[in-house]
C-alpha positions in Angstrom: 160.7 118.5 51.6 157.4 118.8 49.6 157.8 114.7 49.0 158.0 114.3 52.3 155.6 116.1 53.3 153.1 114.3 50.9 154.4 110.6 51.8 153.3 111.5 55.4 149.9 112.7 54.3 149.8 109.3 52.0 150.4 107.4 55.0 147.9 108.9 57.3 145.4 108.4 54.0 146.5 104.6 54.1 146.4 104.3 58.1 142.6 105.8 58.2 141.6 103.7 54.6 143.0 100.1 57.1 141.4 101.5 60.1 138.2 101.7 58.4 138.3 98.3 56.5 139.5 96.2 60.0 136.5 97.9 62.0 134.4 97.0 59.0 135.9 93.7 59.1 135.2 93.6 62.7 131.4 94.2 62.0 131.0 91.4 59.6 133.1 89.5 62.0 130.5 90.1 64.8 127.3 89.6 62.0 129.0 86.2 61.1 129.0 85.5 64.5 124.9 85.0 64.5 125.5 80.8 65.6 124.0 79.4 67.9 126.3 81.1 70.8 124.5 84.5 69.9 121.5 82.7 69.6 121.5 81.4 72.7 123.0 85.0 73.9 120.1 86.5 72.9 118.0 84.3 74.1 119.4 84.8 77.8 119.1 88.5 77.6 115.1 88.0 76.1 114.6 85.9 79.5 116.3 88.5 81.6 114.2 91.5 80.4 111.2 89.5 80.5 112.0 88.8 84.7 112.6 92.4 85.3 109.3 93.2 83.3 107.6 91.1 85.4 109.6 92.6 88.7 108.4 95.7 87.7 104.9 94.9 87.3 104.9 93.4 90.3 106.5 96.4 91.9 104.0 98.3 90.3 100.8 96.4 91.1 102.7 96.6 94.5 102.7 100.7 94.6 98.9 100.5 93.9 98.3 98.5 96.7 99.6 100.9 98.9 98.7 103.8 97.6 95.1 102.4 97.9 95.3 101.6 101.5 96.9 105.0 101.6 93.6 107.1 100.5 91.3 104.6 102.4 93.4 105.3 105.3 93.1 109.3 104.8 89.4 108.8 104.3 89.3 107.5 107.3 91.3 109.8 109.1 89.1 112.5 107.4 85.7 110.6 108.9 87.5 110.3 112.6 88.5 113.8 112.1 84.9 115.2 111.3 83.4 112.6 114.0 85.3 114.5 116.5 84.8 117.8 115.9 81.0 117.6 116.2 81.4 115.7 119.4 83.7 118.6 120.2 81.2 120.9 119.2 78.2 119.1 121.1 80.6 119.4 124.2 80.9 123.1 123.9 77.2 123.6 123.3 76.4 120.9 126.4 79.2 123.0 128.4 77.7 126.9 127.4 74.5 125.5 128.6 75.8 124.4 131.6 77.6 126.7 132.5 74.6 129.4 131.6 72.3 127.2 133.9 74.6 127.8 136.6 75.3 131.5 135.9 71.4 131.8 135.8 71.1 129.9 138.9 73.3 132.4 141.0 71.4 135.7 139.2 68.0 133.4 140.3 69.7 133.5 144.2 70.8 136.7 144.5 67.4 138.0 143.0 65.8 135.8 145.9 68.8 137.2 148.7 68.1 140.9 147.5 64.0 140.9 147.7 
């Protein structure tokens, strides 16, 4: 039983050792493989990174654009805002002292009714 124990242990050894030398096989395989298909492989995936760098500079450039017409726009929202609330607060000031000319106006004829 001991034997057969140790033959099973052998084989798993064995099994692992030919697992190992067929992926490293594989590997040089693949590094062997550097023709003129990879070449041209690589070459493919160079011109693909290169379009979506330029995408994304464009996206980019893009995103700056609007967020510049963003802040003008706020700036000018801002202005409009400020505009309008002094022409708000001349209207109050124009309405106070009109309405105090005509509060005066009545004390000015009730003074004349009364004397």
């Amino acid at each position: 039983m001991t034997h057969d124990k140790t033959s099973r242990f052998d084989a798993r050894l064995t099994r692992a050792a030919e697992a190992k030398q067929a992926a490293l096989q594989k590997f040089k395989d693949r590094q062997a493989a550097n023709g003129p298909e990879a070449q041209a492989r690589q070459e493919e995936r160079m011109k693909i990174q290169e379009a979506r760098a330029q995408r994304e500079a464009e996206r980019a450039k893009a995103r700056a654009e609007a967020e510049e017409l963003a802040a003008k726009a706020a700036v000018e929202n801002a202005e409009n805002a400020r505009l309008q609330a002094e022409l708000d607060a001349v209207k109050a000031i124009e309405l106070a002292a009109e309405q105090k000319a005509q509060r005066d106006a009545r004390y000015a004829a009730r003074k004349a009714r009364s004397k």
